[in-house]
Each structure stands twice: as structure tokens, then as C-alpha cells.
Predicted model as a PDB file, atoms N, CA, C, CB and O in Angstrom, pLDDT in the B-factor column:
MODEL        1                                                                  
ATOM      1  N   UNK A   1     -61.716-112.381  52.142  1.00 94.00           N  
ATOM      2  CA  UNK A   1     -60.774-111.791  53.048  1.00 94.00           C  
ATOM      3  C   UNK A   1     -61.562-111.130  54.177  1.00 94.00           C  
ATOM      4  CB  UNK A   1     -59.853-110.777  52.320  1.00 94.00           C  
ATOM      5  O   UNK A   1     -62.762-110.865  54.104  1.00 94.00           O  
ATOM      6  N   UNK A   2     -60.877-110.920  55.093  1.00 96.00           N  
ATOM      7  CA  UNK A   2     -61.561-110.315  56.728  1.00 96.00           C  
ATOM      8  C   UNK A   2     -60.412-109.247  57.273  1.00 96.00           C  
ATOM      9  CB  UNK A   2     -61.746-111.860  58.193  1.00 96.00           C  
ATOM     10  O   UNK A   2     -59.245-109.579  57.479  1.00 96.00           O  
ATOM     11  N   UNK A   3     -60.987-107.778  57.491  1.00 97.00           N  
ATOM     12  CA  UNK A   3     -60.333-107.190  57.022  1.00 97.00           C  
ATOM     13  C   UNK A   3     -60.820-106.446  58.613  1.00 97.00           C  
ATOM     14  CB  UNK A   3     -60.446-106.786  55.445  1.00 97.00           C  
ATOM     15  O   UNK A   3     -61.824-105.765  58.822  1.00 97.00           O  
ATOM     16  N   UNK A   4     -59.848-106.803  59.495  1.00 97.00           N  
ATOM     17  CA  UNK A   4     -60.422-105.946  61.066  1.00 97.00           C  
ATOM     18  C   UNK A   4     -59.454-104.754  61.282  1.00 97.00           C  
ATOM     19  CB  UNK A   4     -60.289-107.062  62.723  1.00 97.00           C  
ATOM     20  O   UNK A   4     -58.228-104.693  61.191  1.00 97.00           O  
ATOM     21  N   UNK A   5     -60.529-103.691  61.645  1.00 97.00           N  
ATOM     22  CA  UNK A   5     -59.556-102.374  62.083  1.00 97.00           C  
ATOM     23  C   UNK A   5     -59.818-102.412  63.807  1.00 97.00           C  
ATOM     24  CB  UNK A   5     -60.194-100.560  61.221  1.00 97.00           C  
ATOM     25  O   UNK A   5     -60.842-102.776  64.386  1.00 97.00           O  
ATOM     26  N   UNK A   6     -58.442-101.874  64.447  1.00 96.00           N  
ATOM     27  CA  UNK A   6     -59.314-102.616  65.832  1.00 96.00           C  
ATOM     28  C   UNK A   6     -58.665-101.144  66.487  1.00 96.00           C  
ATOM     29  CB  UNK A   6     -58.689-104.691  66.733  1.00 96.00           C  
ATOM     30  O   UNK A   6     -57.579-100.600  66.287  1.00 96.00           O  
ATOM     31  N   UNK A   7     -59.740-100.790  67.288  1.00 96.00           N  
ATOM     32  CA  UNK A   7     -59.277 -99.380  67.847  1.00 96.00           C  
ATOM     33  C   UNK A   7     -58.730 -99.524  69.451  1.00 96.00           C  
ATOM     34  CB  UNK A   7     -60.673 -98.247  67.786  1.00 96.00           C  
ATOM     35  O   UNK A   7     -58.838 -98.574  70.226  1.00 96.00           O  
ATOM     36  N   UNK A   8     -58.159-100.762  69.841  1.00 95.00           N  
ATOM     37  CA  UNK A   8     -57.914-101.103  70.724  1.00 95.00           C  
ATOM     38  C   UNK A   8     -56.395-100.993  70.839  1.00 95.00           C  
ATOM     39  CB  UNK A   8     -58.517-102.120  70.846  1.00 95.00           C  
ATOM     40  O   UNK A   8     -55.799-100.503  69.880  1.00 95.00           O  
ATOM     41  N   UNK A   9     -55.726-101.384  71.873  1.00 95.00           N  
ATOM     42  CA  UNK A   9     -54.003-101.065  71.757  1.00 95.00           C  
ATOM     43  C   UNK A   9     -53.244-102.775  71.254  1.00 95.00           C  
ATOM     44  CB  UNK A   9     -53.227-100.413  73.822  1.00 95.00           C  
ATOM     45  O   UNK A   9     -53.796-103.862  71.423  1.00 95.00           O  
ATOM     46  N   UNK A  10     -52.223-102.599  70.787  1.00 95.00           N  
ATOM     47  CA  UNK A  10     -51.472-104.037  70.427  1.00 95.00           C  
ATOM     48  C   UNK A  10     -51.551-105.235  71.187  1.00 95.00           C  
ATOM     49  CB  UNK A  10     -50.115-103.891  70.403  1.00 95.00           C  
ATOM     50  O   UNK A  10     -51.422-105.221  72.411  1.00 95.00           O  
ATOM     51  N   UNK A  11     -51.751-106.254  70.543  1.00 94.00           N  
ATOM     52  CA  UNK A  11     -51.726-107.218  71.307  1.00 94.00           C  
ATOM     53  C   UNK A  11     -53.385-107.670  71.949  1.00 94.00           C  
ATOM     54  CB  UNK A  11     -50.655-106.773  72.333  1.00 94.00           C  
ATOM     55  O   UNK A  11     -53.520-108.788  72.446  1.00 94.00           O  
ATOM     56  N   UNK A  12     -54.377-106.867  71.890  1.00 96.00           N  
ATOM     57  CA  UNK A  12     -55.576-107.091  72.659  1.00 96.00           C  
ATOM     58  C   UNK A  12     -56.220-108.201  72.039  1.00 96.00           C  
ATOM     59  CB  UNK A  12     -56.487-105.898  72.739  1.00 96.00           C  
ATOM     60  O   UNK A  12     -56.817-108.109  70.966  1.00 96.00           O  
ATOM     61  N   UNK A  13     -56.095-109.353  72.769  1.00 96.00           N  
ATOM     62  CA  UNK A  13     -56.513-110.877  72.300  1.00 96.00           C  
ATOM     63  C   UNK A  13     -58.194-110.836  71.839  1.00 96.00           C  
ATOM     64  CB  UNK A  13     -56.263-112.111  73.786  1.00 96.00           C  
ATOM     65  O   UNK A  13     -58.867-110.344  72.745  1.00 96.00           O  
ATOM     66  N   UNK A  14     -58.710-111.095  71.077  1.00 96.00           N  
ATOM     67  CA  UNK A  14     -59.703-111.914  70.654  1.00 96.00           C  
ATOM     68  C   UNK A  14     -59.989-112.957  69.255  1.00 96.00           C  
ATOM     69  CB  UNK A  14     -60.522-111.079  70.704  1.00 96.00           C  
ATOM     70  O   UNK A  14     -59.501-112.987  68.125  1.00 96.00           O  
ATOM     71  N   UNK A  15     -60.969-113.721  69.920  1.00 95.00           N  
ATOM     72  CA  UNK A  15     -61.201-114.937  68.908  1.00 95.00           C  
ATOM     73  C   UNK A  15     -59.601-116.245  69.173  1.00 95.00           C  
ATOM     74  CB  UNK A  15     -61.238-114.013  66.879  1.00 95.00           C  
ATOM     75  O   UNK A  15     -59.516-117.373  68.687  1.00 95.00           O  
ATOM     76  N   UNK A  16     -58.799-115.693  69.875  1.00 93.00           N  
ATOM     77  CA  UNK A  16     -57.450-116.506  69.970  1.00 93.00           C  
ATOM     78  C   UNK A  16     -56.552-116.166  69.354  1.00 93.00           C  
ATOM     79  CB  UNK A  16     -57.443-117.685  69.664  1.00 93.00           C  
ATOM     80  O   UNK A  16     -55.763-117.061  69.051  1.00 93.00           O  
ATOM     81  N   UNK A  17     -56.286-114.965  68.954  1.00 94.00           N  
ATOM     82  CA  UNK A  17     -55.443-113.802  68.412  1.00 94.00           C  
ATOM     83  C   UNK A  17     -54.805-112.613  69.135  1.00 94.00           C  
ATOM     84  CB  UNK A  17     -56.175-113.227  67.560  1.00 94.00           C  
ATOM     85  O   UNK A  17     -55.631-111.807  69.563  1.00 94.00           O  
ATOM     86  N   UNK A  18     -54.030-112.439  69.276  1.00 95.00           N  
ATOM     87  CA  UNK A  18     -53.766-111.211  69.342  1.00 95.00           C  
ATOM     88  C   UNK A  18     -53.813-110.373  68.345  1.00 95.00           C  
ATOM     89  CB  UNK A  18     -52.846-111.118  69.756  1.00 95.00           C  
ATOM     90  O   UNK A  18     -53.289-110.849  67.338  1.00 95.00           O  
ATOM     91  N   UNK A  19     -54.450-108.746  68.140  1.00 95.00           N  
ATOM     92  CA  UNK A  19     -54.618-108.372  67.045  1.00 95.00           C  
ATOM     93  C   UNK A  19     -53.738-107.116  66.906  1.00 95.00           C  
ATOM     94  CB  UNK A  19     -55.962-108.263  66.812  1.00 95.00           C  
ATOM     95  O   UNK A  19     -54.302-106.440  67.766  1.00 95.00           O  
ATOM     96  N   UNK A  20     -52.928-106.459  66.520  1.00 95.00           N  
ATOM     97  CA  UNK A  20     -52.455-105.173  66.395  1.00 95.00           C  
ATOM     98  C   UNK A  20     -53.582-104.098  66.280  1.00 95.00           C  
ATOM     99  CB  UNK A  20     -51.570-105.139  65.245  1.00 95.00           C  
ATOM    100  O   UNK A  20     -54.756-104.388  66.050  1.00 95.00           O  
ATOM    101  N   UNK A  21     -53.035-102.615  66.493  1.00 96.00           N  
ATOM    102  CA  UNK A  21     -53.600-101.558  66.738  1.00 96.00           C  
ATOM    103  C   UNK A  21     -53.679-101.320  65.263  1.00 96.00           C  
ATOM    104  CB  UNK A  21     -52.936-100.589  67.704  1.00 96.00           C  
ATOM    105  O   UNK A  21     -52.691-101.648  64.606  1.00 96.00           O  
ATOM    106  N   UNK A  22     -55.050-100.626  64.438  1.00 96.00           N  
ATOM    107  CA  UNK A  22     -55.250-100.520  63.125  1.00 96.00           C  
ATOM    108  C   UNK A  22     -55.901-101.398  62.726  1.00 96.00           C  
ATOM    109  CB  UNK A  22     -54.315-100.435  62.453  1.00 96.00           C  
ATOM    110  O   UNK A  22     -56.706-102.103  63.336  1.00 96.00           O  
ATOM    111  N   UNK A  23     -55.416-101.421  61.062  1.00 96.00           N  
ATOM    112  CA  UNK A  23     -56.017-102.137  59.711  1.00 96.00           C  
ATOM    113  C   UNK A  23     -55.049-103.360  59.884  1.00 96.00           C  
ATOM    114  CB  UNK A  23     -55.847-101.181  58.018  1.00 96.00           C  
ATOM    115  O   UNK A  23     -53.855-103.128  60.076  1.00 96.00           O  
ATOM    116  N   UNK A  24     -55.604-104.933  59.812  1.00 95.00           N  
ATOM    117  CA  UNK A  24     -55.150-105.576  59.502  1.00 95.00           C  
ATOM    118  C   UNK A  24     -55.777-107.043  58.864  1.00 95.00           C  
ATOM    119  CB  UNK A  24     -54.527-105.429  60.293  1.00 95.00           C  
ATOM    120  O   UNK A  24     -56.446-107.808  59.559  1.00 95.00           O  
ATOM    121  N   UNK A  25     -55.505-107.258  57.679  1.00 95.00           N  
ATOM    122  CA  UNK A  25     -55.584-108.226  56.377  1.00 95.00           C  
ATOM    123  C   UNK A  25     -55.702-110.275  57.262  1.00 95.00           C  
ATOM    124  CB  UNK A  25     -53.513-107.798  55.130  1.00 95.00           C  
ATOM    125  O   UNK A  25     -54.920-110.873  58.000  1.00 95.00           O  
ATOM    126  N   UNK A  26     -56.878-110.620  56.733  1.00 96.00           N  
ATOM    127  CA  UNK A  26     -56.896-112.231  57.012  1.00 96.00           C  
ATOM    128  C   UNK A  26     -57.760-112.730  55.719  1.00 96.00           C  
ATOM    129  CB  UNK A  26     -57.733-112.722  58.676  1.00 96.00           C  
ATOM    130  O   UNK A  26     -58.450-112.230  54.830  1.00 96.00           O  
ATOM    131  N   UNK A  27     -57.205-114.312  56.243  1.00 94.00           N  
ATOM    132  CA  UNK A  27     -57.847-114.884  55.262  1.00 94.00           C  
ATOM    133  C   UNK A  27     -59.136-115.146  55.368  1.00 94.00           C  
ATOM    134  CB  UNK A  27     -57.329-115.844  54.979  1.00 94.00           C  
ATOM    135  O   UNK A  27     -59.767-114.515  56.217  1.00 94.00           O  
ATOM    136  N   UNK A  28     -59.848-116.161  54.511  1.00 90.00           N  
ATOM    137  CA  UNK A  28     -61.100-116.367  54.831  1.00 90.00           C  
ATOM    138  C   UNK A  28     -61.224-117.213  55.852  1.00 90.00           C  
ATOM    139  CB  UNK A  28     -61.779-116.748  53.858  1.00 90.00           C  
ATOM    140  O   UNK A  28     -62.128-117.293  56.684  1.00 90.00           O  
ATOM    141  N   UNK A  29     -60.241-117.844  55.728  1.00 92.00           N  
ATOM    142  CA  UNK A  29     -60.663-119.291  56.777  1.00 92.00           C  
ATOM    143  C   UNK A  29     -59.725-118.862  58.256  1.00 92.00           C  
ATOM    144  CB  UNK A  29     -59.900-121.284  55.887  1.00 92.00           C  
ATOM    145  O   UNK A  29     -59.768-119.663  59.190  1.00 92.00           O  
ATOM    146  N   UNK A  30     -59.077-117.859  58.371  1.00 95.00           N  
ATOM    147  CA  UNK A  30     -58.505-117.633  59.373  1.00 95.00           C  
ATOM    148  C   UNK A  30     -59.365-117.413  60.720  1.00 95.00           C  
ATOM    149  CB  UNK A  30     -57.765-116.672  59.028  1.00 95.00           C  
ATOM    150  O   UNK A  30     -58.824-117.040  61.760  1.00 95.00           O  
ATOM    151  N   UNK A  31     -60.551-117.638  60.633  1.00 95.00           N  
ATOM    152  CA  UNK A  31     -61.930-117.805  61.858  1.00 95.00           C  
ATOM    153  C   UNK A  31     -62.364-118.768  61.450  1.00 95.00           C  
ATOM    154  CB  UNK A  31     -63.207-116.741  62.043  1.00 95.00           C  
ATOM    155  O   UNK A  31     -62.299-119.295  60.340  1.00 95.00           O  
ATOM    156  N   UNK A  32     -62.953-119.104  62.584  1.00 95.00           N  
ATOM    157  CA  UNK A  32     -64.124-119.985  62.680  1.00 95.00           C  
ATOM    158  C   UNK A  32     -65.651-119.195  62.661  1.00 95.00           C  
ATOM    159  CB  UNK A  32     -63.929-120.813  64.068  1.00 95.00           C  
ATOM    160  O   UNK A  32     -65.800-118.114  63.232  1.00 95.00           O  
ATOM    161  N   UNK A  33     -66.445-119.687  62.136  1.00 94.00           N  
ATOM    162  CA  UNK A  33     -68.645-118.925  62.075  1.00 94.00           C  
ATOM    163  C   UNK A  33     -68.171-118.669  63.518  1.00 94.00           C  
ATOM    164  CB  UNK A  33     -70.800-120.463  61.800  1.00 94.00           C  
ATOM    165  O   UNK A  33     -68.014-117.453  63.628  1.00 94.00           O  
ATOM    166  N   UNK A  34     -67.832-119.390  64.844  1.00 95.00           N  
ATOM    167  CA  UNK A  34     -68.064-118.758  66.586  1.00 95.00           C  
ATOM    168  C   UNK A  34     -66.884-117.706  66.814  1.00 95.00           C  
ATOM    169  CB  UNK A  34     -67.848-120.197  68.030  1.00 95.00           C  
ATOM    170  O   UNK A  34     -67.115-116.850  67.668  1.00 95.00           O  
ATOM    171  N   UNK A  35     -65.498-117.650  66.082  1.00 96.00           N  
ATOM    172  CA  UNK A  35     -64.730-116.576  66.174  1.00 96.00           C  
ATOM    173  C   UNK A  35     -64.976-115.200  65.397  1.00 96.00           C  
ATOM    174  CB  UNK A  35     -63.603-117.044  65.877  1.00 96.00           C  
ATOM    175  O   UNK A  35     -64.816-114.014  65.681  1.00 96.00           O  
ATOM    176  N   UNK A  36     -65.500-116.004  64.133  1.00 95.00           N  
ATOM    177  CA  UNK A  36     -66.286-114.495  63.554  1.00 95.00           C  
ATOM    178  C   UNK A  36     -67.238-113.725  64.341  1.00 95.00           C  
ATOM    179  CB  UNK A  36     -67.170-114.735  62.315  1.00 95.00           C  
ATOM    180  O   UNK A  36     -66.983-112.615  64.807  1.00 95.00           O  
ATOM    181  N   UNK A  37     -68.425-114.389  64.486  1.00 95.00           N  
ATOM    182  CA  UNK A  37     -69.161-113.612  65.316  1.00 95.00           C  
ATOM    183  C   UNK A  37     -68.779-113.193  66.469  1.00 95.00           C  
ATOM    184  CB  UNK A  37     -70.106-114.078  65.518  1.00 95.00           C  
ATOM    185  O   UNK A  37     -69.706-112.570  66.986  1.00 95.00           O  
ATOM    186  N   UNK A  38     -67.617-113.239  67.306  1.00 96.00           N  
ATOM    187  CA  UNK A  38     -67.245-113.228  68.354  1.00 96.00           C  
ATOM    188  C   UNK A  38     -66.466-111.467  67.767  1.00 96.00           C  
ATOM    189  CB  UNK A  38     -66.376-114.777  68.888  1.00 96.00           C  
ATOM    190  O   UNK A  38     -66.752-110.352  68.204  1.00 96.00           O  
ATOM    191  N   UNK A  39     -65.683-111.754  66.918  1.00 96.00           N  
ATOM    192  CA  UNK A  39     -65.022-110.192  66.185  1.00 96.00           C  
ATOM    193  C   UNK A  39     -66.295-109.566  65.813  1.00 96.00           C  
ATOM    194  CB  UNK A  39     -63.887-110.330  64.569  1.00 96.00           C  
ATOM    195  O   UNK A  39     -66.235-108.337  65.848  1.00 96.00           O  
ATOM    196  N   UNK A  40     -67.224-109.964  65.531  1.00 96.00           N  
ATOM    197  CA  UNK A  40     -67.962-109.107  65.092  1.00 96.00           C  
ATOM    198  C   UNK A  40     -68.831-108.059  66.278  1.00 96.00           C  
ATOM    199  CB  UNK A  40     -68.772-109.919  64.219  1.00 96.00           C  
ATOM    200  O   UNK A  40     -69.392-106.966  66.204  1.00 96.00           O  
ATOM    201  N   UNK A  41     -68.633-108.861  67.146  1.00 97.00           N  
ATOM    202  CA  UNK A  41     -69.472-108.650  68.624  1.00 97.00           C  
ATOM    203  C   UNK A  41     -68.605-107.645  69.386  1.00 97.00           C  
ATOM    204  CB  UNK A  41     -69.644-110.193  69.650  1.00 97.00           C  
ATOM    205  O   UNK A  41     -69.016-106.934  70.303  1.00 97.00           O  
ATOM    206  N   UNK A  42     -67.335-107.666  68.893  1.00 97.00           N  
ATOM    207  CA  UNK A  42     -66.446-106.603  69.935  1.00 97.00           C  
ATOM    208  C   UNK A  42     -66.260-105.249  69.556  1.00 97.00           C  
ATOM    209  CB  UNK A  42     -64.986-107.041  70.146  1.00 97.00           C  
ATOM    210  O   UNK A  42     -65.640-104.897  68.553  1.00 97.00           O  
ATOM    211  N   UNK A  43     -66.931-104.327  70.558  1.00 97.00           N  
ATOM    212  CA  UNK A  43     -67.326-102.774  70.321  1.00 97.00           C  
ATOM    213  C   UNK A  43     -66.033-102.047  69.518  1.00 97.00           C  
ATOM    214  CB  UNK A  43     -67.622-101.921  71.959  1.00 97.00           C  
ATOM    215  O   UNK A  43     -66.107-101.182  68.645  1.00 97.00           O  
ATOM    216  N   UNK A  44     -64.712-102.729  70.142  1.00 97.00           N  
ATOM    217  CA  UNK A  44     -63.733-102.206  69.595  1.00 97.00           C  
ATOM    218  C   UNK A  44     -62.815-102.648  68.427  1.00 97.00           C  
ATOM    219  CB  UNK A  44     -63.176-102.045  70.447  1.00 97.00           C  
ATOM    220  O   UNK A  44     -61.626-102.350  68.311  1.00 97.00           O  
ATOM    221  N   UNK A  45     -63.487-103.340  67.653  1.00 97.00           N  
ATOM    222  CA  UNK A  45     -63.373-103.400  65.920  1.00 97.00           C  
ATOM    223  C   UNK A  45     -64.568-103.121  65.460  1.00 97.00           C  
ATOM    224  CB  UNK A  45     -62.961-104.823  65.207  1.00 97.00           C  
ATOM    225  O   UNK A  45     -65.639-102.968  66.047  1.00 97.00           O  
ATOM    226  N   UNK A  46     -64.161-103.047  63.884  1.00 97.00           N  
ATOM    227  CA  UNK A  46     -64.740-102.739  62.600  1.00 97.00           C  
ATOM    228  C   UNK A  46     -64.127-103.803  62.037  1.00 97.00           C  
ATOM    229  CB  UNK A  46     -64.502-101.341  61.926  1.00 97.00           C  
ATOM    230  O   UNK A  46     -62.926-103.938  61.803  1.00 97.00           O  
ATOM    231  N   UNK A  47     -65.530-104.983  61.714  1.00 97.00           N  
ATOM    232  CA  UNK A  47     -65.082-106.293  61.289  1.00 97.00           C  
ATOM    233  C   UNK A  47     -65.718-106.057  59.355  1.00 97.00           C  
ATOM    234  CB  UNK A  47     -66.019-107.826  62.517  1.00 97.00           C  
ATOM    235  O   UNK A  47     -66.890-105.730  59.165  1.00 97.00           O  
ATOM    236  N   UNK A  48     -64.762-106.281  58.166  1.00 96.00           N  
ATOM    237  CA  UNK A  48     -65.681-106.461  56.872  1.00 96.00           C  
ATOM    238  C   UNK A  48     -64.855-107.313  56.653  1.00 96.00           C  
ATOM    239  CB  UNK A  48     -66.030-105.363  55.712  1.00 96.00           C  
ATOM    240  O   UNK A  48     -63.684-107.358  57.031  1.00 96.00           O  
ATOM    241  N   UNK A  49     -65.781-108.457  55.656  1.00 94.00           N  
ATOM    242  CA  UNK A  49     -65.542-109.564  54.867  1.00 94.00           C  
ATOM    243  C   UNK A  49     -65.953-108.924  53.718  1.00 94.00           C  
ATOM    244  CB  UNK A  49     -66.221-110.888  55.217  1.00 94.00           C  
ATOM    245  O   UNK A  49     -66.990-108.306  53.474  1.00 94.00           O  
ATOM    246  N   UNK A  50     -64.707-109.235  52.863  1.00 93.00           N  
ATOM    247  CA  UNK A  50     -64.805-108.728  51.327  1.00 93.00           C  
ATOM    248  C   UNK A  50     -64.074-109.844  50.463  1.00 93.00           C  
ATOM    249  CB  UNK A  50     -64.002-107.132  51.073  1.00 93.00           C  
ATOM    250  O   UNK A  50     -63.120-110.569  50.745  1.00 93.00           O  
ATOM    251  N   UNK A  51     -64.780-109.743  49.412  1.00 86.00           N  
ATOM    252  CA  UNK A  51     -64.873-111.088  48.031  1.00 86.00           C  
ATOM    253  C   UNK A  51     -63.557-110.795  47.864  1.00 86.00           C  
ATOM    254  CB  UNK A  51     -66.004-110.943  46.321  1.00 86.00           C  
ATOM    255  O   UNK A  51     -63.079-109.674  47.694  1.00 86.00           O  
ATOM    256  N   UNK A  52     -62.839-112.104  47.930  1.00 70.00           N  
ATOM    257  CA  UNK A  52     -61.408-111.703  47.297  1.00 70.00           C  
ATOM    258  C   UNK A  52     -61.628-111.720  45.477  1.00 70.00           C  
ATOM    259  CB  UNK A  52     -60.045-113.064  47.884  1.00 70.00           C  
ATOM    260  O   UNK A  52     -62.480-112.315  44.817  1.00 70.00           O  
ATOM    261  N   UNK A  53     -60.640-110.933  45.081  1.00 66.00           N  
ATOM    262  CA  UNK A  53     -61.426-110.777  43.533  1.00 66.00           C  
ATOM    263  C   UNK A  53     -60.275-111.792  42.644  1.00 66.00           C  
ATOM    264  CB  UNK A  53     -61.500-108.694  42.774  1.00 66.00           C  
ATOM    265  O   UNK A  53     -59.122-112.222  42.670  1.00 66.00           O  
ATOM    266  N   UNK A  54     -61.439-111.797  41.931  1.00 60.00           N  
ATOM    267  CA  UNK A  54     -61.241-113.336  41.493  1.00 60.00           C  
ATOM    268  C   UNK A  54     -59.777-113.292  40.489  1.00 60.00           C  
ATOM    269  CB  UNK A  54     -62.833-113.976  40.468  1.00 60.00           C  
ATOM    270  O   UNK A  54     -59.476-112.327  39.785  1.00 60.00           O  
ATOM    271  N   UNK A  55     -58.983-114.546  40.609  1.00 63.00           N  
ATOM    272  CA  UNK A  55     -57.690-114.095  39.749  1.00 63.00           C  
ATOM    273  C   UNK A  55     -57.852-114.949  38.689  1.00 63.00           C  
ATOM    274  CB  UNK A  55     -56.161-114.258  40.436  1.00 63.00           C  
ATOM    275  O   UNK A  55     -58.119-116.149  38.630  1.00 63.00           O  
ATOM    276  N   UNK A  56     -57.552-113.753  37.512  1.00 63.00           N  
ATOM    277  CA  UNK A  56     -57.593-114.267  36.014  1.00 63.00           C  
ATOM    278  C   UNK A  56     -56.048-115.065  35.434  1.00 63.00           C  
ATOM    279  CB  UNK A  56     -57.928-112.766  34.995  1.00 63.00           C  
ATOM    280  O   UNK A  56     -54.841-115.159  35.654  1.00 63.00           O  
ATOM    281  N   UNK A  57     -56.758-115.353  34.868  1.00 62.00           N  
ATOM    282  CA  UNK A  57     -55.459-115.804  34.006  1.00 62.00           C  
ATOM    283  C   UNK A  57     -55.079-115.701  32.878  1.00 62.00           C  
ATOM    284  CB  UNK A  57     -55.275-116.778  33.949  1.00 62.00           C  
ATOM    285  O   UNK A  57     -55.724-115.589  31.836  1.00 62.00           O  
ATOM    286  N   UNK A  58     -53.531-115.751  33.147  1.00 59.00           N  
ATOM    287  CA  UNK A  58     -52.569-115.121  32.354  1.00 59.00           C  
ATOM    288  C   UNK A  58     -52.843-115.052  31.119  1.00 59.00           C  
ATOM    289  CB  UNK A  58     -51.454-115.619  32.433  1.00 59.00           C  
ATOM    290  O   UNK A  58     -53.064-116.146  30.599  1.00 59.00           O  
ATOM    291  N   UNK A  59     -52.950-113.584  30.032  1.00 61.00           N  
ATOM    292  CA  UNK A  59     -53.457-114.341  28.589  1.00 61.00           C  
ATOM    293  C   UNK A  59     -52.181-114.658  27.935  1.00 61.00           C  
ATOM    294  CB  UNK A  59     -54.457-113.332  27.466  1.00 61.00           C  
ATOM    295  O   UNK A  59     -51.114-114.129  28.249  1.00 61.00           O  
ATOM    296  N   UNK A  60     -52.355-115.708  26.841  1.00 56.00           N  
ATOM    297  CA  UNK A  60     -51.154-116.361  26.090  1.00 56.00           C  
ATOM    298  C   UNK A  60     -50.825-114.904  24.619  1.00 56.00           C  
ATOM    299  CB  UNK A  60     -51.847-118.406  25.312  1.00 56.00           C  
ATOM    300  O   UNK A  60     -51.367-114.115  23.845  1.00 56.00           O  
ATOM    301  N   UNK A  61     -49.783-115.341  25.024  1.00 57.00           N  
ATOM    302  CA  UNK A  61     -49.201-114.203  23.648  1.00 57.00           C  
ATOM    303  C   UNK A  61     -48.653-115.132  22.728  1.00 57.00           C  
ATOM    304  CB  UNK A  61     -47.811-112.927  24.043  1.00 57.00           C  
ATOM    305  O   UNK A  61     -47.822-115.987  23.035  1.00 57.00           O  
ATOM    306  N   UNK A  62     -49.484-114.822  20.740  1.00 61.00           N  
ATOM    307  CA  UNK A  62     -49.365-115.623  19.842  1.00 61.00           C  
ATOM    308  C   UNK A  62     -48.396-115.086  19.129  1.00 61.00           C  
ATOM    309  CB  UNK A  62     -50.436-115.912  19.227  1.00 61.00           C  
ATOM    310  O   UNK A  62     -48.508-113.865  19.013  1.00 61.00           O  
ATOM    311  N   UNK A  63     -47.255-115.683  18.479  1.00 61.00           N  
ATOM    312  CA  UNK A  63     -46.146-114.957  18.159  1.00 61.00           C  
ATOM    313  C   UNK A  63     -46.065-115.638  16.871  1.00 61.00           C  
ATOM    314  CB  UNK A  63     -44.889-114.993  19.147  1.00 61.00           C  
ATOM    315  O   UNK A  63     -46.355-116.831  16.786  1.00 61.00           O  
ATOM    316  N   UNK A  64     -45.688-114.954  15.864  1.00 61.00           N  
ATOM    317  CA  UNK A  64     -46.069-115.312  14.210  1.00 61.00           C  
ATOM    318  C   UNK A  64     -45.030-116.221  13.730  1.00 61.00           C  
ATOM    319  CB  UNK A  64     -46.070-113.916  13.113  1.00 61.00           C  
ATOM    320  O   UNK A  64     -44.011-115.584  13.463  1.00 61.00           O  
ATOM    321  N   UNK A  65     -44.909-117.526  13.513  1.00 52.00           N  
ATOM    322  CA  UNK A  65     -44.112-118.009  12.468  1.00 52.00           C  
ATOM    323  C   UNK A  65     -43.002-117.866  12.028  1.00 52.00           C  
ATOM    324  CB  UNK A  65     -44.470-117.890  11.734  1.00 52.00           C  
ATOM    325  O   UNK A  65     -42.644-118.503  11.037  1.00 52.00           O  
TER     326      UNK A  65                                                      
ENDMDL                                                                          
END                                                                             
């Protein structure tokens, strides 16, 4: 996940986005390696990529006879 806080006002385009004012949630693939670095390059975000955590699965419930 890519997780940009942008201290800029609504709407301020980069990478081919418009981004809202704040915290806001993407996927991994929602950039490109030249749009990432491009967010990463702009004074007015705080760009982190964080491991989405991994989803387990469901445990089975054994029910007696």
C-alpha cells in the first residue's frame, strides 16, 4: 500500500492524480517506478509504502459427530 499525506490544498495534481488535502490510502500498483518517484520528489507530501499484511485464512471449525 502507498500511503500519501499531502500538505497541499484539494485537488493539487501529481503523478496524474489529483490528490486531496491529508492522509490518503492506494494501492500498490496505483503508480508507476516514474510516478512514484515523482510523489516521492514533491516537497509537499509524505510518501510511505507499507507491506500490506498478509491475509490469513479462515480457520475451519471441527464440530463432533
Amino acid at each position: 500500500m502507498i500511503i500519501i499525506t499531502s500538505r497541499a490544498r484539494d485537488g493539487f495534481r501529481r503523478a496524474g492524480r489529483a490528490h486531496p488535502a491529508g492522509r490518503t490510502e492506494w494501492p500498490d500498483k496505483a503508480f508507476t517506478a516514474e510516478q512514484a518517484e515523482e510523489l516521492k520528489a514533491e516537497p509537499l507530501f509524505t510518501v510511505d509504502f507499507v507491506e500490506d499484511e498478509p491475509k490469513t485464512p479462515a480457520k475451519s471449525v471441527k464440530k463432533d459427530a
